[in-house]
Backbone atoms as SQL, in Angstrom:
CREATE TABLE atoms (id INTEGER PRIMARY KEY, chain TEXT, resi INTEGER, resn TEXT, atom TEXT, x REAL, y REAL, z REAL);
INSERT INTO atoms VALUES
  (1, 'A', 1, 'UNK', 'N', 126.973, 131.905, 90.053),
  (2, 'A', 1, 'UNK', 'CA', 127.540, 131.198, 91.182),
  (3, 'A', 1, 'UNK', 'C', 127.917, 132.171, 92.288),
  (4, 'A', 2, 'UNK', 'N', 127.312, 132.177, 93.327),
  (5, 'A', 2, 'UNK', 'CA', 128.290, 132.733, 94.761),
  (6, 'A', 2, 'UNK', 'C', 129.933, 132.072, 95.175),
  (7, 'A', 3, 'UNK', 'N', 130.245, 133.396, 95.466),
  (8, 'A', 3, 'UNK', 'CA', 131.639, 133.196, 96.373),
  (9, 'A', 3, 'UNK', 'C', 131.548, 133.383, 97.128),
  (10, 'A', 4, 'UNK', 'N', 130.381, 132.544, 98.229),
  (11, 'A', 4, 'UNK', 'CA', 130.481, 132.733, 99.503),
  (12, 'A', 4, 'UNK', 'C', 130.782, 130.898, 99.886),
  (13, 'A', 5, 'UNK', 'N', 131.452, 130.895, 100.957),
  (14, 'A', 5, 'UNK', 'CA', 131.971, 129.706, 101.603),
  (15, 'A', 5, 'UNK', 'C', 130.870, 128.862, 102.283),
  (16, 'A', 6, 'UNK', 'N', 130.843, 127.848, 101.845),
  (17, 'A', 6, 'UNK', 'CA', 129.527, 126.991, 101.785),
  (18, 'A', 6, 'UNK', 'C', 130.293, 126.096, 103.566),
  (19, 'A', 7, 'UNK', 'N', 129.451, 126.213, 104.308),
  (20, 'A', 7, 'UNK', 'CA', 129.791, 125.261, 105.457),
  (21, 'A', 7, 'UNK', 'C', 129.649, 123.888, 104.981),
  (22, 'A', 8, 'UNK', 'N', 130.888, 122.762, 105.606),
  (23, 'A', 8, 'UNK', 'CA', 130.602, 121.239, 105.116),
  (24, 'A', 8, 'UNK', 'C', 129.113, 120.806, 105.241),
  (25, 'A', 9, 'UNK', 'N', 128.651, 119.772, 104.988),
  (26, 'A', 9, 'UNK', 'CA', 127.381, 119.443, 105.140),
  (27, 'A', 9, 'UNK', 'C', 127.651, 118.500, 106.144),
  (28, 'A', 10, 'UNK', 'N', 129.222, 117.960, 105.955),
  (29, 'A', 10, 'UNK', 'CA', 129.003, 116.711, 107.053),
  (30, 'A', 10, 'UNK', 'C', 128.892, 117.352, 107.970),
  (31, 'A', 11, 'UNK', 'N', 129.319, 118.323, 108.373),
  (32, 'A', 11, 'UNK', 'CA', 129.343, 119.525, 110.168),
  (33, 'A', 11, 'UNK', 'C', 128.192, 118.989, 110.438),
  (34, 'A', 12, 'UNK', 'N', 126.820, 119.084, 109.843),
  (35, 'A', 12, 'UNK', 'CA', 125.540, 119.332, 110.154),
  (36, 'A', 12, 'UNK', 'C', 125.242, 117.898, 110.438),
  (37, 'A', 13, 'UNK', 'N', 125.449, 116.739, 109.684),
  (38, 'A', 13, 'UNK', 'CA', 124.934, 115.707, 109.842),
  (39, 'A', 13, 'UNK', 'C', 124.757, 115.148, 110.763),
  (40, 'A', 14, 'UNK', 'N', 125.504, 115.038, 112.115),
  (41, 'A', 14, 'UNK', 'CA', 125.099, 114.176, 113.469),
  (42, 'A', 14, 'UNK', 'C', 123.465, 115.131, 113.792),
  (43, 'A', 15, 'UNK', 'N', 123.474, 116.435, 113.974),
  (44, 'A', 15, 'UNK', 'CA', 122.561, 117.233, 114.458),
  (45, 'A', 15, 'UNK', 'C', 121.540, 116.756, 113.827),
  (46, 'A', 16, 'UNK', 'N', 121.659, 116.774, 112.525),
  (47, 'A', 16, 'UNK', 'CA', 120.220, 116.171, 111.240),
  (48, 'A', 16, 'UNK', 'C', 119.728, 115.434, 112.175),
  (49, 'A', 17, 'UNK', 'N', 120.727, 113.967, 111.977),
  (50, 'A', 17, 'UNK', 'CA', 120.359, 112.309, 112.344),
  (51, 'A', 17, 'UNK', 'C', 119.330, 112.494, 113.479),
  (52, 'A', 18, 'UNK', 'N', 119.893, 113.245, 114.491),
  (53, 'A', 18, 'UNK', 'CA', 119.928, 112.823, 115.921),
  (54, 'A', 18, 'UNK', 'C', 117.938, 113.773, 116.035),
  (55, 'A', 19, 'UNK', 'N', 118.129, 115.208, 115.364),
  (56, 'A', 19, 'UNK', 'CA', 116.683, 115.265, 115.135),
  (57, 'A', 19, 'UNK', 'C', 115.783, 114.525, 114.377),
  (58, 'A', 20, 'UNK', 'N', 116.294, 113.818, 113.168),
  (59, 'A', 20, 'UNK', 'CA', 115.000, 112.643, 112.925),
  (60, 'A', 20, 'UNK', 'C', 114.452, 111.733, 113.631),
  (61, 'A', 21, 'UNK', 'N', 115.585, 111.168, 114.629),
  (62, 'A', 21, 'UNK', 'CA', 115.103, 110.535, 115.408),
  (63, 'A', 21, 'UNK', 'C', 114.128, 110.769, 116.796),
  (64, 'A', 22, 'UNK', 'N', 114.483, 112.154, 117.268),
  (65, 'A', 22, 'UNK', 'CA', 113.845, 112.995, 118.105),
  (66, 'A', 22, 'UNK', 'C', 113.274, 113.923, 117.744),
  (67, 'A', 23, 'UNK', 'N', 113.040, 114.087, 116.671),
  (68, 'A', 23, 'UNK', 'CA', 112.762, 115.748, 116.640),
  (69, 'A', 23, 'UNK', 'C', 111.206, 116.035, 116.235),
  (70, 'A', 24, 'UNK', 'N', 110.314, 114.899, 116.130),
  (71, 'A', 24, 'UNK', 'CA', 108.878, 114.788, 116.286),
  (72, 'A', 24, 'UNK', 'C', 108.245, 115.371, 117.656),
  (73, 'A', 25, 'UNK', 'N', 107.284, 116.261, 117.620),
  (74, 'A', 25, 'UNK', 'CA', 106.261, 116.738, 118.671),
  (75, 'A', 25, 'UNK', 'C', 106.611, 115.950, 119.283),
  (76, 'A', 26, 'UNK', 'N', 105.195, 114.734, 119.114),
  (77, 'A', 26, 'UNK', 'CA', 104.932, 113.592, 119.528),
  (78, 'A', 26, 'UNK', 'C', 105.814, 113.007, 120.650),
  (79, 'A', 27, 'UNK', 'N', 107.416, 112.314, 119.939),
  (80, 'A', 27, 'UNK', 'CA', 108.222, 111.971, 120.782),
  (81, 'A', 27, 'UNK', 'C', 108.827, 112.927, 121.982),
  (82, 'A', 28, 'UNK', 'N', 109.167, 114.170, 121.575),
  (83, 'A', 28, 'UNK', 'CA', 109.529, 114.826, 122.245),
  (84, 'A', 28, 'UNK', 'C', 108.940, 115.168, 123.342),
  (85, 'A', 29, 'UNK', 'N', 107.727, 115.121, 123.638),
  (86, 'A', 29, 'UNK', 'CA', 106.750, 114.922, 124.421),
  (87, 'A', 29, 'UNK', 'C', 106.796, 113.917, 125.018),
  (88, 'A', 30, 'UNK', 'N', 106.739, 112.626, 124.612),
  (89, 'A', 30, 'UNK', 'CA', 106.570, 111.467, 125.337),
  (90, 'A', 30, 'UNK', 'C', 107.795, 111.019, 126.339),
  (91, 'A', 31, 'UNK', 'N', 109.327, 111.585, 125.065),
  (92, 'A', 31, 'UNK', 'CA', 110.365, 111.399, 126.287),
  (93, 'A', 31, 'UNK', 'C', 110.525, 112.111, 127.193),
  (94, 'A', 32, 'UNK', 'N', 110.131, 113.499, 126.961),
  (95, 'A', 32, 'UNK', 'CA', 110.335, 114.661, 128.468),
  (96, 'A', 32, 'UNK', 'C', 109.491, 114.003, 129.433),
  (97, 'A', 33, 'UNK', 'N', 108.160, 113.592, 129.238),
  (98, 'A', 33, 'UNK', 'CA', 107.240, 112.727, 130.031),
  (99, 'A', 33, 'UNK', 'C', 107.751, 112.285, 130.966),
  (100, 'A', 34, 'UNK', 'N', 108.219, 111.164, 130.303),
  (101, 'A', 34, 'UNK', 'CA', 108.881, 109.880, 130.548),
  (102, 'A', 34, 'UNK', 'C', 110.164, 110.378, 131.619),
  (103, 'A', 35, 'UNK', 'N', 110.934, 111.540, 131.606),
  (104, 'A', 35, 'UNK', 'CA', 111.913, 111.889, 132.455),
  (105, 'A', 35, 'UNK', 'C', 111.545, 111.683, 134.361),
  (106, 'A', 36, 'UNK', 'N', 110.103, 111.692, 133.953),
  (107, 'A', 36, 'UNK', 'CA', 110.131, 111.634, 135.887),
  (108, 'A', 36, 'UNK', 'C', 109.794, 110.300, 136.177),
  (109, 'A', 37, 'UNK', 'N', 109.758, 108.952, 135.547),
  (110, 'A', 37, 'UNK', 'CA', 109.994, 107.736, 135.805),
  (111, 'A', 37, 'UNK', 'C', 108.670, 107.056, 134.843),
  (112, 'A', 38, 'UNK', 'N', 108.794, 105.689, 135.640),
  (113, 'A', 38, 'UNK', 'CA', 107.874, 104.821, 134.068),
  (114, 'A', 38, 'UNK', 'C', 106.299, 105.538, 134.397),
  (115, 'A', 39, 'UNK', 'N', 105.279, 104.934, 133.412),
  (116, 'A', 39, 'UNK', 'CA', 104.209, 105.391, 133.064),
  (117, 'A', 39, 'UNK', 'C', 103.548, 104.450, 132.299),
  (118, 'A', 40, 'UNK', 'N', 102.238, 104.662, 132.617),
  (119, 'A', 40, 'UNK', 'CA', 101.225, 103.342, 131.685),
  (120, 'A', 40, 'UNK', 'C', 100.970, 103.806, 130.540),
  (121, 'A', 41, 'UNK', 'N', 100.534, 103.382, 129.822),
  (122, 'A', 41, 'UNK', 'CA', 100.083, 103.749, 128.116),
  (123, 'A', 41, 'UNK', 'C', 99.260, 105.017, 128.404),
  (124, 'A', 42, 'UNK', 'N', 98.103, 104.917, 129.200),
  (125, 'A', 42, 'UNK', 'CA', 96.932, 105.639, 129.435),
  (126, 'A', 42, 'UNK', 'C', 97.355, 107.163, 130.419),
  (127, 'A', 43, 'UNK', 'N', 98.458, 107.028, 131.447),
  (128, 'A', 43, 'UNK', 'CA', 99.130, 108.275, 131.553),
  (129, 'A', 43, 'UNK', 'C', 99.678, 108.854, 130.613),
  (130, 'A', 44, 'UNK', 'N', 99.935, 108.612, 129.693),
  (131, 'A', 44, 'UNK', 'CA', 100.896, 109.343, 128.900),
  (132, 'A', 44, 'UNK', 'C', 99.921, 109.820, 127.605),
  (133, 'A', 45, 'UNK', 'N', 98.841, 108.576, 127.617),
  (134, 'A', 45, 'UNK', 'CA', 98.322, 109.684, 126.911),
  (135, 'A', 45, 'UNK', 'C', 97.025, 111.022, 127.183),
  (136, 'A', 46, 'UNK', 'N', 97.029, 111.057, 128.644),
  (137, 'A', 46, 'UNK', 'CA', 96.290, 111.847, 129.306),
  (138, 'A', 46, 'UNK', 'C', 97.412, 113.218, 129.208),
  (139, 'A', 47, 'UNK', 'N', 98.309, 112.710, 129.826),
  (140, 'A', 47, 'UNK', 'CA', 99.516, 113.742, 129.720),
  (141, 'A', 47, 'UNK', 'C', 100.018, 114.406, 128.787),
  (142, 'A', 48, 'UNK', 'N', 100.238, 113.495, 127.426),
  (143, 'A', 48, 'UNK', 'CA', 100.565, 114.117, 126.451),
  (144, 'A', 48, 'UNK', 'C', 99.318, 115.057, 125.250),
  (145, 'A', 49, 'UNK', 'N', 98.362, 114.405, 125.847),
  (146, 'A', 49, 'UNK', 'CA', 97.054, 114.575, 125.020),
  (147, 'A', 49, 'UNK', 'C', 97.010, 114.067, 123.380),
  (148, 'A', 50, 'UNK', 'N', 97.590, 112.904, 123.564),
  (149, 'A', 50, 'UNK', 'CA', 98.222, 112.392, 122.335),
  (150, 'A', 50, 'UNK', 'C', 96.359, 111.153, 121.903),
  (151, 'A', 51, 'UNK', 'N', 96.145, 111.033, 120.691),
  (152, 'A', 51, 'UNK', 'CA', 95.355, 110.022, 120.757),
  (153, 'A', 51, 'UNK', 'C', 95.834, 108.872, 120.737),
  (154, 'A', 52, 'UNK', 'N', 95.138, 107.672, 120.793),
  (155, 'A', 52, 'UNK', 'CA', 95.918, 106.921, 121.042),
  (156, 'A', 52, 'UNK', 'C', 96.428, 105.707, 120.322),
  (157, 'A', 53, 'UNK', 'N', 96.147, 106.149, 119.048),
  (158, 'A', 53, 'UNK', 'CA', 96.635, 105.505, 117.434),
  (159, 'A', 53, 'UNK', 'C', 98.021, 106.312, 117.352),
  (160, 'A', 54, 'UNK', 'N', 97.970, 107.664, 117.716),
  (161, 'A', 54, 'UNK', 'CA', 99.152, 108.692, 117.457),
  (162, 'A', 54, 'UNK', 'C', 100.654, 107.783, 118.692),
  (163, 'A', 55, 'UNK', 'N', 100.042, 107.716, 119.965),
  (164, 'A', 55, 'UNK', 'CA', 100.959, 107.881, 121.329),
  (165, 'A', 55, 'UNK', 'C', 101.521, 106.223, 120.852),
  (166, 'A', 56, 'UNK', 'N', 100.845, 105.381, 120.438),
  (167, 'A', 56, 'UNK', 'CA', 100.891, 103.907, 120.054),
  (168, 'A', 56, 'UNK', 'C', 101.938, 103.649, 118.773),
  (169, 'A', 57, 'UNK', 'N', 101.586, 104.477, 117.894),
  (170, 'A', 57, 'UNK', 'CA', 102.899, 104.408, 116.768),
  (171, 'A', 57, 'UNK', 'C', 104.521, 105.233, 116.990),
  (172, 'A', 58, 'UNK', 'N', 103.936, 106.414, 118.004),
  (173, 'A', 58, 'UNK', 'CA', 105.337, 107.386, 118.492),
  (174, 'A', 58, 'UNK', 'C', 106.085, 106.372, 119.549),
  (175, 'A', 59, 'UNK', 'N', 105.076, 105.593, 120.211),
  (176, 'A', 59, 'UNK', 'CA', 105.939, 104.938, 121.210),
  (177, 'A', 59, 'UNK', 'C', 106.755, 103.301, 120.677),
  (178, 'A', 60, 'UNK', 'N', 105.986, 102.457, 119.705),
  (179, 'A', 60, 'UNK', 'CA', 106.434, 101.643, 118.504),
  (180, 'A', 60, 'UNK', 'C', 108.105, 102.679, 117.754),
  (181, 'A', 61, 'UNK', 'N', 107.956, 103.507, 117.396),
  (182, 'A', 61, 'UNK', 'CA', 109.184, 104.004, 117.013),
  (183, 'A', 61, 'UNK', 'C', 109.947, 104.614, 118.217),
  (184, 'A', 62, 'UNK', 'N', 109.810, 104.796, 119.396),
  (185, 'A', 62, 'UNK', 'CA', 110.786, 105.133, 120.371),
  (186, 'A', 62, 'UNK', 'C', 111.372, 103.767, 120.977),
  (187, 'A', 63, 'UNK', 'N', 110.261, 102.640, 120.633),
  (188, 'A', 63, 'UNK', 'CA', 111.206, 101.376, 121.031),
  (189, 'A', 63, 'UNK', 'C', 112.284, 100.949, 120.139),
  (190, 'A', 64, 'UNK', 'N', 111.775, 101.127, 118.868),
  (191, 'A', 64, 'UNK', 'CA', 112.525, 100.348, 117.330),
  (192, 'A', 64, 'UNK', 'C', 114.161, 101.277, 117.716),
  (193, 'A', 65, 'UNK', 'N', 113.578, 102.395, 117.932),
  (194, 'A', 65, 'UNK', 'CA', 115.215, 103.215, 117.855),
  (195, 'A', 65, 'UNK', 'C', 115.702, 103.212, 119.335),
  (196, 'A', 66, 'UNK', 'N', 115.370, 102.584, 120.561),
  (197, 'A', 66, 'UNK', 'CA', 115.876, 102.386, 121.772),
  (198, 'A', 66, 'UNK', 'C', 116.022, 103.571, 122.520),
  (199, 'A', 67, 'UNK', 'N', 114.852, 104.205, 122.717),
  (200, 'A', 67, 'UNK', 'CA', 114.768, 105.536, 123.877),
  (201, 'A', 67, 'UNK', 'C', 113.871, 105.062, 125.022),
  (202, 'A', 68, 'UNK', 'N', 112.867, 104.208, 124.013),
  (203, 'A', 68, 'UNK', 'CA', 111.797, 103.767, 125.416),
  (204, 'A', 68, 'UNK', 'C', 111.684, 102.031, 125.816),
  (205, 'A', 69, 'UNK', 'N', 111.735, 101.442, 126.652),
  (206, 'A', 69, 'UNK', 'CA', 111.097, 100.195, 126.929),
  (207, 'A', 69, 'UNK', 'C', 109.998, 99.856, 127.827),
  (208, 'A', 70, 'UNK', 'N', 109.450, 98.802, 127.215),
  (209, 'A', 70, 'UNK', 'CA', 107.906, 98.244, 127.463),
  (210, 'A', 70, 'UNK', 'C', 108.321, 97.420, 128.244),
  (211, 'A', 71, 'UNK', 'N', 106.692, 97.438, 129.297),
  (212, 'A', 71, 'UNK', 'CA', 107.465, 96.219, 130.038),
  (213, 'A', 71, 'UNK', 'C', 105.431, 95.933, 130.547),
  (214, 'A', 72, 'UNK', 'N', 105.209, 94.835, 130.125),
  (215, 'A', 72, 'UNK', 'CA', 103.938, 94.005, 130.218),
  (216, 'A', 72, 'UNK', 'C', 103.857, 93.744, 131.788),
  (217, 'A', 73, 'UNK', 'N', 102.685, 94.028, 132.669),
  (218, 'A', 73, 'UNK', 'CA', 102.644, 93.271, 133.922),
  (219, 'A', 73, 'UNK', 'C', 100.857, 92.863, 133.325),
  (220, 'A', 74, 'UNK', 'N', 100.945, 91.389, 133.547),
  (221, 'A', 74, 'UNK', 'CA', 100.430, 90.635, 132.858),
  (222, 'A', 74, 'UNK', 'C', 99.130, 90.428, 134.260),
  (223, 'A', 75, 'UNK', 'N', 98.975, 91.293, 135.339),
  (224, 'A', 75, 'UNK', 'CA', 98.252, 90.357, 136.287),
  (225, 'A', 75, 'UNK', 'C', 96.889, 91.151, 135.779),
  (226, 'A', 76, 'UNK', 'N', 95.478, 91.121, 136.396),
  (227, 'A', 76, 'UNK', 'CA', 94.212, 91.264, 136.435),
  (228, 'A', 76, 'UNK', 'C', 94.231, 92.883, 136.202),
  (229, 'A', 77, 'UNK', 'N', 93.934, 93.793, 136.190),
  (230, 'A', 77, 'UNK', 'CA', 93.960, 93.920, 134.893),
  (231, 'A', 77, 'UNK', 'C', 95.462, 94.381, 133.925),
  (232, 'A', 78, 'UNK', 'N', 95.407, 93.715, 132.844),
  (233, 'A', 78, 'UNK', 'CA', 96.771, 93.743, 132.183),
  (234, 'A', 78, 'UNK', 'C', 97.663, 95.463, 132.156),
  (235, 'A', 79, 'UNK', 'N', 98.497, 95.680, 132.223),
  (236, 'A', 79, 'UNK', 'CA', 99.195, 96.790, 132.298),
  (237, 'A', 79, 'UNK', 'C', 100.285, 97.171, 131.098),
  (238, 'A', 80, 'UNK', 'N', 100.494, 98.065, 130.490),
  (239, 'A', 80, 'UNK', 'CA', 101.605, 98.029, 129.653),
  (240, 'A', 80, 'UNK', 'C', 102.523, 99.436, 130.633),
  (241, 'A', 81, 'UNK', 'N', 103.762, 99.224, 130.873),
  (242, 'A', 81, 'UNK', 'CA', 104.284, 100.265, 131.377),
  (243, 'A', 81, 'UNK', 'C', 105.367, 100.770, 130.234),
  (244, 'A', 82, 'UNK', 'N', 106.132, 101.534, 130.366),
  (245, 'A', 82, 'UNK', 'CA', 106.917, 102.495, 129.381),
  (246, 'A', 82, 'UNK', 'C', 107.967, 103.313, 130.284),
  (247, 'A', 83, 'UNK', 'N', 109.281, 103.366, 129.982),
  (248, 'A', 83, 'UNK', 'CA', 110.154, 104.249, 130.748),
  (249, 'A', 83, 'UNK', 'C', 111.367, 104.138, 130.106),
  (250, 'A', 84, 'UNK', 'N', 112.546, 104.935, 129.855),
  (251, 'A', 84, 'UNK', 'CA', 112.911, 105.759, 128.993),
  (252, 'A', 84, 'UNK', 'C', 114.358, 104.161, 129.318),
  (253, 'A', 85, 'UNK', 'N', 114.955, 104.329, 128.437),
  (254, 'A', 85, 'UNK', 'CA', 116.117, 103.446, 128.320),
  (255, 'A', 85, 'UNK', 'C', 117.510, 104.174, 128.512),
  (256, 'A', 86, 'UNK', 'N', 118.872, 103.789, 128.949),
  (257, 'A', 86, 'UNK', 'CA', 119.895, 104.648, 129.129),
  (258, 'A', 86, 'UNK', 'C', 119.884, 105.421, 128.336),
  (259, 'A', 87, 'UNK', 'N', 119.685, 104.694, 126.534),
  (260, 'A', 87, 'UNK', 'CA', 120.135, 106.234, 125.986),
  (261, 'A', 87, 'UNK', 'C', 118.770, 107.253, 126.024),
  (262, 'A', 88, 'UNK', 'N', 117.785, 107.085, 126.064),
  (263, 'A', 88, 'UNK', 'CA', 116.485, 108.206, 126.469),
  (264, 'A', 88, 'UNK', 'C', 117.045, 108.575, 127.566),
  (265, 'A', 89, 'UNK', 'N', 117.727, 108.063, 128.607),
  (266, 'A', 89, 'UNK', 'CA', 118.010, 109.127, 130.273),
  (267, 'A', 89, 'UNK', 'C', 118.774, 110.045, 129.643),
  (268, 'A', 90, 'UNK', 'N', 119.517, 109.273, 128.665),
  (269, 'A', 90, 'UNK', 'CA', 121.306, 110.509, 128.248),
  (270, 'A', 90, 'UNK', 'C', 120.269, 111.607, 127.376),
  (271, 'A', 91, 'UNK', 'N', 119.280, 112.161, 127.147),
  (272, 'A', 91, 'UNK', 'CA', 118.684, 113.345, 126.963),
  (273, 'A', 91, 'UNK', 'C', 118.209, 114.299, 127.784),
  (274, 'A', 92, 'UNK', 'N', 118.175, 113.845, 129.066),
  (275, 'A', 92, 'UNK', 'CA', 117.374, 114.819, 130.282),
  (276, 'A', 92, 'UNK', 'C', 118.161, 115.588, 130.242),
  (277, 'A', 93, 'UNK', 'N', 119.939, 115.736, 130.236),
  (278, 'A', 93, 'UNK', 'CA', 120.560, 117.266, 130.317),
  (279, 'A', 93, 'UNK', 'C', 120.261, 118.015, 129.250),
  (280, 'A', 94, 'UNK', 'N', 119.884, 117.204, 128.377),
  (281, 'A', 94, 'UNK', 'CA', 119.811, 118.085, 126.623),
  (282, 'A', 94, 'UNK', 'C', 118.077, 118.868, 126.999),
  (283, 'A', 95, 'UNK', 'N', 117.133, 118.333, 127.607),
  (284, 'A', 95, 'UNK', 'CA', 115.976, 118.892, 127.938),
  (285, 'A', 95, 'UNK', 'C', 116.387, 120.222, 128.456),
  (286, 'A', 96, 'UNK', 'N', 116.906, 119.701, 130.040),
  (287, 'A', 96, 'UNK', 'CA', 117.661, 120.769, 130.753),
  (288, 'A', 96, 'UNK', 'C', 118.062, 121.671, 129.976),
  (289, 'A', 97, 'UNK', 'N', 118.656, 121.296, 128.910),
  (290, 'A', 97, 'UNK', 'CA', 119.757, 123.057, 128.436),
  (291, 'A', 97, 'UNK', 'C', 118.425, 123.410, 127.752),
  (292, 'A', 98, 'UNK', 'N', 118.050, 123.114, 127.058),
  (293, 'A', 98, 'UNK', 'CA', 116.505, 123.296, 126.132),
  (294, 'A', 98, 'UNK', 'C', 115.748, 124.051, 126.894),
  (295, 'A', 99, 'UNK', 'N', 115.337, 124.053, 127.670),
  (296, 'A', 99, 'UNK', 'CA', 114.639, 124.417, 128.779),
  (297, 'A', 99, 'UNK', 'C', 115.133, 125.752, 128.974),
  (298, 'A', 100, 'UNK', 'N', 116.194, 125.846, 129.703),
  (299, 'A', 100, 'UNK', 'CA', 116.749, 126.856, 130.195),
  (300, 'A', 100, 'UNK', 'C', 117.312, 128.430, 129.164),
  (301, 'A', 101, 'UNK', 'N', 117.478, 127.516, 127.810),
  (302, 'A', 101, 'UNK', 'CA', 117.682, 128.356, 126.813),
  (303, 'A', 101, 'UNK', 'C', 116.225, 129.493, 126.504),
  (304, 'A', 102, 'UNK', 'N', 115.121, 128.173, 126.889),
  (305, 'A', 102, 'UNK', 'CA', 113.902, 128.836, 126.415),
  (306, 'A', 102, 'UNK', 'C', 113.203, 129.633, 127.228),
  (307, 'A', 103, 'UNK', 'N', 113.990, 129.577, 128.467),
  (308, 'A', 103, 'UNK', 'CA', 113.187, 130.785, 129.706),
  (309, 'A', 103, 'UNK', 'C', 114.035, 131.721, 129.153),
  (310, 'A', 104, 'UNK', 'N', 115.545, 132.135, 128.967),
  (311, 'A', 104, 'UNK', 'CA', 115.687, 132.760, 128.722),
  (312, 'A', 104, 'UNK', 'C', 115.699, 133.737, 127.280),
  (313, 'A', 105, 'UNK', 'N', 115.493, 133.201, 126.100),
  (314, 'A', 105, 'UNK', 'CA', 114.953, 133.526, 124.820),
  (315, 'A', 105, 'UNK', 'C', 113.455, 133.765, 124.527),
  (316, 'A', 106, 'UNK', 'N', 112.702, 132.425, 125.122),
  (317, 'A', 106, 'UNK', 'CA', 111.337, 132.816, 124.678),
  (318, 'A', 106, 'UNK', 'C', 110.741, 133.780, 125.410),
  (319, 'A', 107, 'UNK', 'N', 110.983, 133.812, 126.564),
  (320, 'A', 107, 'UNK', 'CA', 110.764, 135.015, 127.615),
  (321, 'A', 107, 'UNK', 'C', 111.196, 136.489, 126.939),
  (322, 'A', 108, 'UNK', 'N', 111.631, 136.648, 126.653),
  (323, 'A', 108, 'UNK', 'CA', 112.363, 138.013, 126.028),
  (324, 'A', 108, 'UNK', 'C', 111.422, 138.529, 125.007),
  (325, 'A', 109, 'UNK', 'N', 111.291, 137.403, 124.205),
  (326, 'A', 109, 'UNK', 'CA', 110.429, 137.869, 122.848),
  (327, 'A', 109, 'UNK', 'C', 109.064, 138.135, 122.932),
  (328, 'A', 110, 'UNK', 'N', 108.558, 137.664, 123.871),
  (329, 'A', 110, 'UNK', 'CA', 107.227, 137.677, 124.628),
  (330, 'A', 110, 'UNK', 'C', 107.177, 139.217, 124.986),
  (331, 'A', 111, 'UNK', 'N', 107.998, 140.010, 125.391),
  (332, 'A', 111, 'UNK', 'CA', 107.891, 141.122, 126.035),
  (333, 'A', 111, 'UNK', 'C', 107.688, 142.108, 125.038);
């Protein structure tokens, strides 16, 4: 047995949760996307380079868990649009710090 001091597990648990729900390529991709306003099925998956069995089930689970909403414009030819829901906006600062962490870390290691 170690006598070293085991950190709680609950500490960790919001962080876990909150990456299962986000913490796929796929999504993570689709919501940074999604940060500069709505988008059709077919942008996003040009953008993401996602196929489109893949971009179709990531975006099915970004609705089920409420980051993204669909919204049908039904005229000639049919449209499906997609754009991020309050709680998907409440991630753009978390991108932001993400981001900024990674110019300054991944940049470094590169050198």
């Amino acid at each position: 047995m170690s006598n070293v001091p085991q950190a709680p597990v609950e500490a960790a648990c919001p962080v876990v949760e909150s990456m299962e729900q986000i913490g796929s390529k796929w999504r993570l991709l689709v919501l940074h996307d999604l940060q500069d306003g709505e988008k059709r099925f077919n942008e996003l998956k040009r953008s993401t380079e996602a196929n489109a069995r893949t971009l179709s089930r990531v975006l099915d689970d970004l609705q089920e868990t409420d980051f993204v909403e669909r919204r049908l414009e039904e005229d000639a030819p049919v449209a499906t649009y997609y754009s991020l829901t309050d709680k998907g906006q409440s991630l753009c600062p978390v991108f932001d710090e993400i981001e900024a962490w990674a110019d300054n870390w991944l940049e470094a290691e590169a050198e």
